[in-house]
N, C-alpha and C positions, 0 to 999 in steps of 0.2 A: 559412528558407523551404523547403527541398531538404525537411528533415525532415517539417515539415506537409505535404508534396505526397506524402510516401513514407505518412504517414497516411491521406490522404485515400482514397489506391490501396487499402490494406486495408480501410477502411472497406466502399469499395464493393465488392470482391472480397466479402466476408463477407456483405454485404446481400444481395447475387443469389444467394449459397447456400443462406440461410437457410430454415426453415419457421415458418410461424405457429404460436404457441402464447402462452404467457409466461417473461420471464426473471425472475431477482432478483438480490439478494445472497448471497454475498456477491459482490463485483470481485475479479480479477485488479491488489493494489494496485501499489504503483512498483515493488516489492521482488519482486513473484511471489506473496505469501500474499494468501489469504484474507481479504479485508478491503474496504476503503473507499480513498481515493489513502493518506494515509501509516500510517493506522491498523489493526492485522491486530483482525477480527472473530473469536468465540468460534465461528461456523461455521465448518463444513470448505468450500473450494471442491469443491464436487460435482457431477457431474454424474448422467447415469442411468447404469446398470449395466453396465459394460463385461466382469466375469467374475462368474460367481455358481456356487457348493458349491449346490444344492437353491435354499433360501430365503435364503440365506446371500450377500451380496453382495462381493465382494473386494476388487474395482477398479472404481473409476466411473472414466466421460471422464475425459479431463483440459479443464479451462478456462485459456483463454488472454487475459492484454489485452496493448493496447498504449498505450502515454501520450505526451503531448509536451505540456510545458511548455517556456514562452516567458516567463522575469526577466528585462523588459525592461531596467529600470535598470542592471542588473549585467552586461546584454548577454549571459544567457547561455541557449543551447538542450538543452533535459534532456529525452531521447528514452527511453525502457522498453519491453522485450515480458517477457514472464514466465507461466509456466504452473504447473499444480498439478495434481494429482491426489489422493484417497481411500482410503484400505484400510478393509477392513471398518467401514465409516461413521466413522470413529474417528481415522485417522491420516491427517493432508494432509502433502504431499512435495509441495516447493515449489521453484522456480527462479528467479529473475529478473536480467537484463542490463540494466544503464544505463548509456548514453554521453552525456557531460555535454562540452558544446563552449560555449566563451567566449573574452572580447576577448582574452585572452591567447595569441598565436600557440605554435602547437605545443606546446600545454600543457593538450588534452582529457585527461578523465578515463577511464577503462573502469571499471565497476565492477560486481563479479559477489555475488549473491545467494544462498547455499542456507540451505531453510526446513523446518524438522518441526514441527508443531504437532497436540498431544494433544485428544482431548475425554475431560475428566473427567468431566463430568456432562451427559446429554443436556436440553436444553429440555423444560419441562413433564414433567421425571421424579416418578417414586413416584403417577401419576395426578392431580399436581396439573397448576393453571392459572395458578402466581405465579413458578415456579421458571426461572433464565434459564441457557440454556446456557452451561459454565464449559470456558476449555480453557486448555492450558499451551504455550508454544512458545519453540523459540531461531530464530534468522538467522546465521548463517555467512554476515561478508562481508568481500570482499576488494577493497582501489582500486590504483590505478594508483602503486606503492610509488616506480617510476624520478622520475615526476612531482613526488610529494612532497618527494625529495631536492633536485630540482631550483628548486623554490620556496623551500628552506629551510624547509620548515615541523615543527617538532617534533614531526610523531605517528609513526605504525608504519603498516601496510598493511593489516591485517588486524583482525578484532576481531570480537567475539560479540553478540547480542542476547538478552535472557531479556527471557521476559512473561508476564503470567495477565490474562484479558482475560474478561467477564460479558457477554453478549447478550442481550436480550429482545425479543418481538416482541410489542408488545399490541396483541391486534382488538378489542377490546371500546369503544375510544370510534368517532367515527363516522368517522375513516380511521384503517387502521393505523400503526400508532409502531416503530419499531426504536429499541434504546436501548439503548448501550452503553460500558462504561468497562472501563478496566484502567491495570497500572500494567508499566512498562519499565522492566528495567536496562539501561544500553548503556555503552559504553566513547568513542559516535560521534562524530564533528563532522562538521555537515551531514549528516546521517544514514548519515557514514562515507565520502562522497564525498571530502574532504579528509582521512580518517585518522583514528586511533583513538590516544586518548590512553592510559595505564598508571594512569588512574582509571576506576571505575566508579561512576555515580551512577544515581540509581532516581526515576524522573518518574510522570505522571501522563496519560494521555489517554481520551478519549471520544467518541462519536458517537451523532447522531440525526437521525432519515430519517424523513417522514411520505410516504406512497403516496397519492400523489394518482389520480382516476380519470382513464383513457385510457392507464393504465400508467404513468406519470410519476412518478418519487419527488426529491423533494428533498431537502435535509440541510445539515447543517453539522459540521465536523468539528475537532477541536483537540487538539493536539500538544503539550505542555510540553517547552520546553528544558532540555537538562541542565547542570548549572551547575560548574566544576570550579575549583578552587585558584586562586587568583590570582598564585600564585608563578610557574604557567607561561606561557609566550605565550598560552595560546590560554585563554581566559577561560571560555568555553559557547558554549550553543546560544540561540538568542533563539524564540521561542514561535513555532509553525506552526498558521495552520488555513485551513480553505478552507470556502466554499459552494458549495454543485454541484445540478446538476441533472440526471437520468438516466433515459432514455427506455429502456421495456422493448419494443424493437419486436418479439420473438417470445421462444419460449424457447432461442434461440439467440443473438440480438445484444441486446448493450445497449450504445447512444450515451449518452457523459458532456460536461457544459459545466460547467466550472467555472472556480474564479477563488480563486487562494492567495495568501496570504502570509507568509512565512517569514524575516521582520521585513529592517529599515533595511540596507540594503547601505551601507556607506560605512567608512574606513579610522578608525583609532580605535575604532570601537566597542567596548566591554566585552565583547559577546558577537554572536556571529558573524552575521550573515543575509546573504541572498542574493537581498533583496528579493520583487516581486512581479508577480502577471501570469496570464496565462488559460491555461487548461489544456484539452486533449481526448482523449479517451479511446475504445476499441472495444472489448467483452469480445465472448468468441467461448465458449461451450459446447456441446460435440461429443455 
């Protein structure tokens, strides 16, 4: 509860600052990139121009969210802020903090994020109207390595993310569509909150978000677990996705309500989850 009241405060803090206009995507996800809650988008988080050569733009804002999720079953509270910034529309430089607290006394997790993510290929390149924006990215992340040892759990602290991830926006039916998929390598468990195994296996995820009018976009988003050796303790990841809904109140704030699940919390299971439960969110672009 402490943490959703520490939300709420930002919340309103950023409301009273803001100016009308409109917002969009992509979010500041859990992680700090560019993207949707777990999934990084083919766009850069950008904001407007913060240094520019002539016509030439170098540095946009940086955009900022914040998240709190509440697994109830598993008892556990997963708080996030994370920021990003742009270079020459092309390269986002990303950050993100998660402090993950559960039933298990003095056994919170810290877990830190760094993010670079490439655009190959911009949207609607070569003057076409079909072509969807293509980018490349890693995640540099690191958890709470003392914690691990102390649970006994067989991973390491540390561990990388690679991704190439396709976005598209289509206006042409009568609300716009966002549509996008890509594919991950990761080395994660639980998205590395619990450690990084000495396998690297390569998944699958996607997302789509229709804009509804009065600014409101909704979506739905899905995550494949990555599935490792059965020799080791730790089996995989069990499949993650959420529906959300996201109010663009200017082009500075957007409120998220969503609702994930990141499969069956319970001891035994083959592949890991950490159940499910509602989520809320604030992006901020400067």
């Amino acid at each position: 509860m402490k943490h959703l009241t520490k939300l709420a405060l930002i919340v309103v803090t950023i409301f009273l600052t803001g100016h009308f206009a409109h917002a969009g995507l992509p979010l500041n996800n859990l992680e700090g990139v560019g993207g949707v809650a777990f999934n990084p988008l083919a766009y850069p988080a950008e904001g407007e121009a913060l240094y520019s050569i002539g016509d030439t733009e170098v540095v946009s804002t940086p955009r900022f969210g914040t998240w709190y999720t509440h697994l109830g079953q598993s008892k556990i509270d997963w708080g996030s802020i994370g920021g990003a910034t742009t270079l020459l529309k092309r390269l986002e430089i990303s950050e993100g903090y998660q402090y993950i607290s559960w039933a298990i006394p003095g056994k919170d997790f810290h877990k830190n994020n760094i993010g670079a993510k490439f655009v190959l290929l911009p949207e609607n390149s070569f003057d076409t109207k079909f072509l969807p924006e293509i980018s490349v990215g890693t995640i540099y992340k690191t958890t709470s390595d003392k914690v691990l040892r102390q649970l006994g759990l067989p991973t390491r602290g540390s561990g990388e993310d690679w991704y190439a991830v396709a976005t598209k926006t289509i206006t042409q039916l009568p609300l716009p569509v966002v549509l996008s998929a890509g594919v991950l390598s990761s080395q994660e468990v639980a998205t590395g909150v619990l450690g990084f195994t000495n396998e690297r296996r390569e998944t699958a995820f996607g997302n789509v978000d229709v804009v509804l009018p009065h600014n409101i976009a909704v979506g739905y988003e899905f995550k494949q677990g990555e599935e490792y050796n059965n020799t080791t303790p730790i089996h995989g990841n069990a499949n993650y996705w959420d529906v959300h809904a996201a109010w663009l109140v200017n082009k500075n704030l957007t409120l998220v309500l969503a609702y994930t699940d990141t499969g069956r919390y319970a001891s035994g299971n083959s592949k890991i989850g950490l159940g499910s439960g509602p989520v809320l969110s604030a992006q901020y672009a400067f």
